[in-house]
C-alpha positions as CSV (number, residue, x, y, z in Angstrom):
1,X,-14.6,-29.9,7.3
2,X,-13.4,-27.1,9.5
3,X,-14.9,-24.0,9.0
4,X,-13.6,-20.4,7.3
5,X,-12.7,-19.0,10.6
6,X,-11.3,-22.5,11.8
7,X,-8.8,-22.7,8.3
8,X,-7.9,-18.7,8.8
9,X,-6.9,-19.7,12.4
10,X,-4.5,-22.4,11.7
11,X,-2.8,-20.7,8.9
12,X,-2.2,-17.7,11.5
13,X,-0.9,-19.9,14.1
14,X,1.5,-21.7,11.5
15,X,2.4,-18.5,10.0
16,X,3.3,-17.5,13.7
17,X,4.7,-20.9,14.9
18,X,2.4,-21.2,17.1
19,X,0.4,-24.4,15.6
20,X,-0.1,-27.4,17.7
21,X,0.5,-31.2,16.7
22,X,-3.3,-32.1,16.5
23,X,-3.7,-28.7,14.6
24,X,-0.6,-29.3,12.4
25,X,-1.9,-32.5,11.4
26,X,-5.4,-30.7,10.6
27,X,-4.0,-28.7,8.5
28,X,-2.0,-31.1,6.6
29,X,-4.5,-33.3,5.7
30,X,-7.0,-30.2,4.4
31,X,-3.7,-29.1,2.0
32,X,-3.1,-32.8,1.2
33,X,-7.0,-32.9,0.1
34,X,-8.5,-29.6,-0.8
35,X,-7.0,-27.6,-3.9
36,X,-8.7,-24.7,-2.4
37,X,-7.1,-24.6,0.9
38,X,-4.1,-24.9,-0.3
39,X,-4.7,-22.2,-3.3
40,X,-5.7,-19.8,-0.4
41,X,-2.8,-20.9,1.8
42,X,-0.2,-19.8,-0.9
43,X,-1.5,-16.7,-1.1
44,X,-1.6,-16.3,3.1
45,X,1.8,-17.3,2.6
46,X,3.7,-16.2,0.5
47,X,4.4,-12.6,1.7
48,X,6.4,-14.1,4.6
49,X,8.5,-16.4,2.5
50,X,11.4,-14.1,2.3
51,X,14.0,-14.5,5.1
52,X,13.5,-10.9,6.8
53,X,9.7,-11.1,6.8
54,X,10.4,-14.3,8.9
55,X,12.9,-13.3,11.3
56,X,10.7,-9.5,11.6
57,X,7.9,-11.1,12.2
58,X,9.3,-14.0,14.9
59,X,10.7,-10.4,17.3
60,X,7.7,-9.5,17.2
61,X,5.7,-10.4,20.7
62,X,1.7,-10.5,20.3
63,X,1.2,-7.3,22.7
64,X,3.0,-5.6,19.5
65,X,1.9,-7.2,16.1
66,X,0.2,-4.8,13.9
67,X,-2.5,-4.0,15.5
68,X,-1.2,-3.2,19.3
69,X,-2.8,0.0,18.5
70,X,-3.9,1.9,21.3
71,X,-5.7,1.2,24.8
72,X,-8.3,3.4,23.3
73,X,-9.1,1.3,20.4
74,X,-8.6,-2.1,22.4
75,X,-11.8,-0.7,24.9
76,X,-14.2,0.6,22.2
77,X,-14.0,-2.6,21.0
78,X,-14.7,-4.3,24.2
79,X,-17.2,-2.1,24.9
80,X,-19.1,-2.1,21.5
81,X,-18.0,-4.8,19.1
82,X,-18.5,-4.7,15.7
83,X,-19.6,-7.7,13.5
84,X,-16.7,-8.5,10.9
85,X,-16.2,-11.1,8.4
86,X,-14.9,-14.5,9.8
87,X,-11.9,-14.1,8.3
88,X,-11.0,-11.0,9.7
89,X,-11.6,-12.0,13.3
90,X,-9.7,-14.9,13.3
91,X,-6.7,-12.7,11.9
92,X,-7.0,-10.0,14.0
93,X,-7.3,-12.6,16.8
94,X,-3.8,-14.4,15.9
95,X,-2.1,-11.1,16.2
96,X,-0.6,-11.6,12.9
97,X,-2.3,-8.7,11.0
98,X,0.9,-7.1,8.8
99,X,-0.2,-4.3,6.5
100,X,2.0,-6.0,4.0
101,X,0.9,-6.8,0.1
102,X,-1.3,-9.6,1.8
103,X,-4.2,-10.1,-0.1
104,X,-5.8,-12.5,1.8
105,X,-8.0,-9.5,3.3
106,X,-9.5,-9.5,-0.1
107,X,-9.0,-12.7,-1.1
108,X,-10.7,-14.4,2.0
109,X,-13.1,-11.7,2.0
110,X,-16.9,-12.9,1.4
111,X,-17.5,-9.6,0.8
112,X,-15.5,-7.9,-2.1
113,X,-14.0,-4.5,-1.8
114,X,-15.9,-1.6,-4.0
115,X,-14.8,-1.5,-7.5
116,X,-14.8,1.9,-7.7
117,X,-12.3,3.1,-5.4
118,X,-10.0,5.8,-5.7
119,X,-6.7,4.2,-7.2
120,X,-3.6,6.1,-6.3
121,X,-2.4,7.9,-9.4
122,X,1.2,6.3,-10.6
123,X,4.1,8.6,-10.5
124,X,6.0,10.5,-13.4
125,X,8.7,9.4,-14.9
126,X,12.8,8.9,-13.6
127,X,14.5,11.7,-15.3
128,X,18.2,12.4,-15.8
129,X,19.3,15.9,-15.8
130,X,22.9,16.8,-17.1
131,X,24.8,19.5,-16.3
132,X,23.7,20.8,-20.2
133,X,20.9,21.4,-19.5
134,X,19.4,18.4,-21.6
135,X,16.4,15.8,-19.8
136,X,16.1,12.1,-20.4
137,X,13.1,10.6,-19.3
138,X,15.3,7.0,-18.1
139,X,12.3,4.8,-18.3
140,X,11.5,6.0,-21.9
141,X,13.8,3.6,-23.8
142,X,13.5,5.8,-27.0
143,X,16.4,8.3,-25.7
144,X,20.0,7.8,-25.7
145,X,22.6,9.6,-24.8
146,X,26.4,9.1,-24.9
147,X,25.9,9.6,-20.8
148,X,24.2,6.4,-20.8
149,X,25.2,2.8,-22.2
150,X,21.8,1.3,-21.2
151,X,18.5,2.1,-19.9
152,X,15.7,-0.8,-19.1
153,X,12.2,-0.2,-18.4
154,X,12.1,-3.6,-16.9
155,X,14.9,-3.0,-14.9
156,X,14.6,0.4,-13.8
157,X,18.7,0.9,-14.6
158,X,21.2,3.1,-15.8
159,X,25.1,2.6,-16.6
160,X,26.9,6.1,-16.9
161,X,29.9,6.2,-19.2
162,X,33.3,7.4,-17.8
163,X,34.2,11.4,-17.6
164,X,34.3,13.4,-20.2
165,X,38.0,15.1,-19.6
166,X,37.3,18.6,-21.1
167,X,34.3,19.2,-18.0
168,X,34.9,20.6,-14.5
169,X,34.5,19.6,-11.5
170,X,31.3,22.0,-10.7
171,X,29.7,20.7,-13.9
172,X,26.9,17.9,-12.6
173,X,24.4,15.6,-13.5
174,X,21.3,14.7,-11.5
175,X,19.1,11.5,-11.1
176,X,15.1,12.2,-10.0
177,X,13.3,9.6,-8.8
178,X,9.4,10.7,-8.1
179,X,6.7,9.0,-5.8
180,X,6.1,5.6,-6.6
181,X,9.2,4.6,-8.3
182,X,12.4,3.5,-7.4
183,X,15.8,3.2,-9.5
184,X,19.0,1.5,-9.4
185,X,22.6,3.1,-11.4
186,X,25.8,1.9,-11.7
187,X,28.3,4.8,-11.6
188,X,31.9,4.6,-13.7
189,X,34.1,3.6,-11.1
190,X,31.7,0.7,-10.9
191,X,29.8,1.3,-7.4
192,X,25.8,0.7,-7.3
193,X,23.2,3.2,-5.9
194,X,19.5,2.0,-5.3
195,X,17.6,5.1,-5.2
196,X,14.5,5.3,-3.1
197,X,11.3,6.6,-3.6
198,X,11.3,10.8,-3.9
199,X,15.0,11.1,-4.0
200,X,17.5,12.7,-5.8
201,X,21.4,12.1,-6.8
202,X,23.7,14.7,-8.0
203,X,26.5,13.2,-9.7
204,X,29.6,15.5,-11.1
205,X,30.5,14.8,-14.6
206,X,33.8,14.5,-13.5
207,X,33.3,11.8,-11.7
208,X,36.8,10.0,-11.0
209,X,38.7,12.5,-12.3
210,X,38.7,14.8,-9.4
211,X,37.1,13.1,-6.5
212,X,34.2,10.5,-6.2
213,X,31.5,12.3,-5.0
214,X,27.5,12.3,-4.9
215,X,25.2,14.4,-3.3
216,X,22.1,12.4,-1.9
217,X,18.2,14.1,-0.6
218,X,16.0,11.1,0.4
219,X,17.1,7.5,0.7
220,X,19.8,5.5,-1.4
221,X,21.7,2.4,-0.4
222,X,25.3,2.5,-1.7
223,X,27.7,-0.4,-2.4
224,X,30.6,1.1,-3.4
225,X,33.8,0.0,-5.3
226,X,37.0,-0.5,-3.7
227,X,39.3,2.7,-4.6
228,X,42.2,3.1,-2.1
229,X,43.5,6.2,-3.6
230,X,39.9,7.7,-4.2
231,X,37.7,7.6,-1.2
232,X,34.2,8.0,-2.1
233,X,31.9,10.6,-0.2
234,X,28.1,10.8,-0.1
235,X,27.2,14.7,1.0
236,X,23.4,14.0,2.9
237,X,22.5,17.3,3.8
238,X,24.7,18.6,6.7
239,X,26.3,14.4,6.7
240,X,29.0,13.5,5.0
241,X,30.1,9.8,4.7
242,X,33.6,8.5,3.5
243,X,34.1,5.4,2.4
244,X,36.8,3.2,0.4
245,X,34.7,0.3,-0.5
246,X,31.6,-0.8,1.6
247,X,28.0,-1.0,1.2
248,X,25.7,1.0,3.6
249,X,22.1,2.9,3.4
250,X,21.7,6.7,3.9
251,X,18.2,8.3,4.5
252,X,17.4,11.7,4.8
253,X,13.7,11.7,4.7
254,X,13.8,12.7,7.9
255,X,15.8,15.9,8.4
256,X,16.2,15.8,12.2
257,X,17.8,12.9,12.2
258,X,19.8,11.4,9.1
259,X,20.7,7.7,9.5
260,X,23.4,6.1,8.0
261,X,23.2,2.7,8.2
262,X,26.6,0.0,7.9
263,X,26.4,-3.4,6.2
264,X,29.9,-4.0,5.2
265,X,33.5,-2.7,5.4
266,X,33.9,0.8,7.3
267,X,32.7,4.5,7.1
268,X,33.3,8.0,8.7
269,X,30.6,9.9,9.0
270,X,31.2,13.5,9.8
271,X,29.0,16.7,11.0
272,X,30.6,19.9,11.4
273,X,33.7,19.2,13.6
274,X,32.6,15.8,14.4
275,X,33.2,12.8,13.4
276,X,32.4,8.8,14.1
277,X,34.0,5.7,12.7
278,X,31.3,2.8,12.3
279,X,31.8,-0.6,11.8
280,X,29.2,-3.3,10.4
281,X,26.0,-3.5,12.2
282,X,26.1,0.2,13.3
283,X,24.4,3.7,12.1
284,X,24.9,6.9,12.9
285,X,22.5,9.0,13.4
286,X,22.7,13.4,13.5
287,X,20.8,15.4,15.1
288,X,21.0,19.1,16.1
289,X,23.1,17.5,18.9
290,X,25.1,15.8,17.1
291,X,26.2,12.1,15.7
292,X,25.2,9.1,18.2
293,X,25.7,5.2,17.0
294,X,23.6,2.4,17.6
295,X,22.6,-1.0,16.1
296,X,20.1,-2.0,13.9
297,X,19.0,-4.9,12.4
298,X,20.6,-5.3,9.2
299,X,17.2,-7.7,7.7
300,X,14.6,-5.2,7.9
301,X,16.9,-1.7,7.5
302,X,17.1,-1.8,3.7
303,X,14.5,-4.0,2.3
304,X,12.6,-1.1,0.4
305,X,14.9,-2.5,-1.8
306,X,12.9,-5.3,-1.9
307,X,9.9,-2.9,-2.0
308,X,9.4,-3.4,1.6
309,X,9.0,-1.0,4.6
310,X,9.2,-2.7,8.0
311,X,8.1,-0.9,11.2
312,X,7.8,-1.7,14.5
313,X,5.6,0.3,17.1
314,X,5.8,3.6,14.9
315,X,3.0,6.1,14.8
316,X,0.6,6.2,12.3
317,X,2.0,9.9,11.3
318,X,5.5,8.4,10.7
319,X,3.9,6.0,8.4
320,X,2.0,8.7,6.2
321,X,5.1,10.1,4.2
322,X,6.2,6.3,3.0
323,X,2.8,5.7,2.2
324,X,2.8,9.1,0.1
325,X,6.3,8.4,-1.5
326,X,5.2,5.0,-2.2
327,X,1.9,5.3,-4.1
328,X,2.2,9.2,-5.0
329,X,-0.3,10.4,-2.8
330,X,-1.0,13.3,-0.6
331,X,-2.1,11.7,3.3
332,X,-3.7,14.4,5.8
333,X,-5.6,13.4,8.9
334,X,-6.3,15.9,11.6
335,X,-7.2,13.7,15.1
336,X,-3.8,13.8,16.8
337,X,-5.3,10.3,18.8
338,X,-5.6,8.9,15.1
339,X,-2.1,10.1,14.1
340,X,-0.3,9.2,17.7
341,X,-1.6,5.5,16.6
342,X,1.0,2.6,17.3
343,X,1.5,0.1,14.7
344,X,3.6,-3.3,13.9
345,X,3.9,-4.7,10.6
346,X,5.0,-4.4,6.9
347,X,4.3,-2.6,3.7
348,X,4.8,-4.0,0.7
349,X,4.9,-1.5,-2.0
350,X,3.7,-3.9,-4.8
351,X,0.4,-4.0,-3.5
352,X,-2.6,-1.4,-3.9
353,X,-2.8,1.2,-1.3
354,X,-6.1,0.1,-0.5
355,X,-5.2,-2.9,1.0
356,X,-3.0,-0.8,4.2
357,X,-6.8,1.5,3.8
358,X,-9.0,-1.5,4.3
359,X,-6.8,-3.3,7.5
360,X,-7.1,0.7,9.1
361,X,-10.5,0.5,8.5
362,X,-11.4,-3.2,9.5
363,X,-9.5,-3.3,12.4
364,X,-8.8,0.1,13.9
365,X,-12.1,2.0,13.1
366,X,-10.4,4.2,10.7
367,X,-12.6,6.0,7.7
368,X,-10.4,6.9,4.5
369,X,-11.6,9.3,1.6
370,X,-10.3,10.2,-1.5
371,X,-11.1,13.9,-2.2
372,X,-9.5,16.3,-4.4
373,X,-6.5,14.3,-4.8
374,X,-6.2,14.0,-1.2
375,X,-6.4,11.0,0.6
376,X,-8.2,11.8,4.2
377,X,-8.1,9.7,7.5
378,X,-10.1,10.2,10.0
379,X,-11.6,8.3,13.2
380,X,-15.3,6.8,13.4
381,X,-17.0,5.7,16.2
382,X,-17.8,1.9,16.7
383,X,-21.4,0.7,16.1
């Protein structure tokens, strides 16, 4: 019987195509005859079963997986390694290491992660403001409101009702969506709006009657109903987009560049005096100089719908204010090496941030600390 490291190594090399016919066979006779292999070789795999993980993963070449962190990191280890479970160095040697919800850190583990870790505190609830002045808490299935025709828990979503004719057009409701939650509405003309993490929608209580309009801060993905006589505008800060029926993402996390991301049909987007027509496949992004387009891969642009966050050679710092939308928690670290850090990979929001903590710390030499509902990073030097 092969050993742990042995079994960690062929899962990683089938995971990443990579697996040779003698090893292939291996491996299919331990899942044809050990209920544990093949218990721990669901788990392995089944964060990569979706399409997107696949293809993500497959662009990614092995000097950038994960962990092609930095030339600093890759020497300290050289020059003093570090003795790590089995299972960890036959990951990090497949260069297949994705921060995503895999549990197989812990799971393979021989040594279980402290109980008494920090959890991240869960977010507050979705509340709908109206232009009354009146607050529904949306997940708290006790309200109602004539504003809403159903409200799920379970589903995290929300129908609004048509106009009321006697409002005006300044009159306007707004969605808030905190850290750590996400929700999805269906406005009256029919369109859908996932809402991201941290974000907020204005809607106008009007809405249809004079124009179909929605003011977005943070992230949504729109797929929006098919009005000809009605165009439908999303205001994202200094952004507008017009659209007759398409679907596209818009994210404003970022306020020096806003993003606006085609999947289907057409859009203008427009800053100041100018203006750019995308089609499918394309985003435009403004900046103080203005809109550019370029492409982007539609299977990995929008999956935090999916409660996934792909990256690919970002710094660690760009990662930080996901992380903090994502699990409701304020990151700081103060080495500008630590936050300069390239990474590769996926998060996948269902999972405990402790899981992203323990790959920093297992495989980059990163210390984490929760103090006074802070979470601190910080470098450490190798043993």
């Amino acid at each position: 019987m092969p050993d742990q490291e042995k079994i960690s190594q062929l899962f990683a090399d089938r995971i990443a195509g990579s697996l040779s016919e003698e090893d292939n066979s291996l491996l299919e006779w331990l899942l044809s005859t050990d209920e544990g292999i093949r218990t721990k070789w669901r788990e392995y795999s089944k964060t990569f079963e979706d399409a997107s993980s696949q293809r993500f993963l497959g662009e990614l070449d092995a000097d950038r997986a994960w962990l092609s962190v930095s030339q600093r990191i890759a020497e300290k280890r050289t020059t003093a390694p570090r003795q790590k479970n089995s299972w960890m160095l036959a990951a990090v040697a497949s260069v297949l290491i994705v921060i995503t919800c895999l549990g197989f850190w812990n799971y393979f583990s021989s040594t279980p992660i402290a109980a008494n870790l920090e959890e991240v505190a869960v977010g507050s609830d979705v509340v709908l403001e109206l232009w009354s002045g009146e607050r529904y808490h949306l997940l708290d299935t006790t309200q109602g409101t004539t504003l809403i025709r159903k409200a799920s828990a379970g589903f995290r979503a929300l129908s609004v009702e048509k106009h009321q004719p006697e409002l005006q057009p300044e009159a306007f409701n707004t969605i808030s969506v905190p850290a750590t939650r996400d929700y999805y509405l269906v406005l009256p003309d029919g369109s859908e709006v996932w809402l991201n993490s941290s974000s907020v929608l204005r809607i106008p209580a009007s809405f249809q009657t004079f124009s179909r309009e929605v003011f977005l801060t943070g992230e949504a993905y729109f797929k929006v109903a098919n009005q000809a006589k009605l165009p439908f505008t999303v205001h994202a800060d200094n952004v507008d987009i017009q659209v007759l029926g398409t679907e596209f993402n818009v994210n404003t996390f970022d306020r020096a560049q806003i993003i606006t991301s085609l999947f289907s049909g057409a859009i203008e987007a427009r800053v100041n005096d100018h203006r750019m027509r995308l089609s499918p496949g394309f985003e435009a992004v403004a900046t103080a100089e203005g809109l550019l387009s370029r492409t982007f891969d539609p299977t990995t642009t929008a999956t935090w719908r999916a409660g996934i966050y792909h990256f690919e050679n970002e710094p660690l710092k760009r990662l930080l204010p996901v992380l903090e939308r994502w699990y409701g928690k304020r990151i700081r670290t103060t080495d500008p090496a630590l936050a300069a850090m390239k990474l590769s990979g996926a998060i996948h929001k269902s999972d405990s941030i402790t899981v992203f903590l323990e790959n920093l710390k297992a495989t980059a030499n990163i210390r984490y600390q929760f103090s006074g509902g802070k979470l601190l990073l910080s470098g450490t030097t190798p043993e």
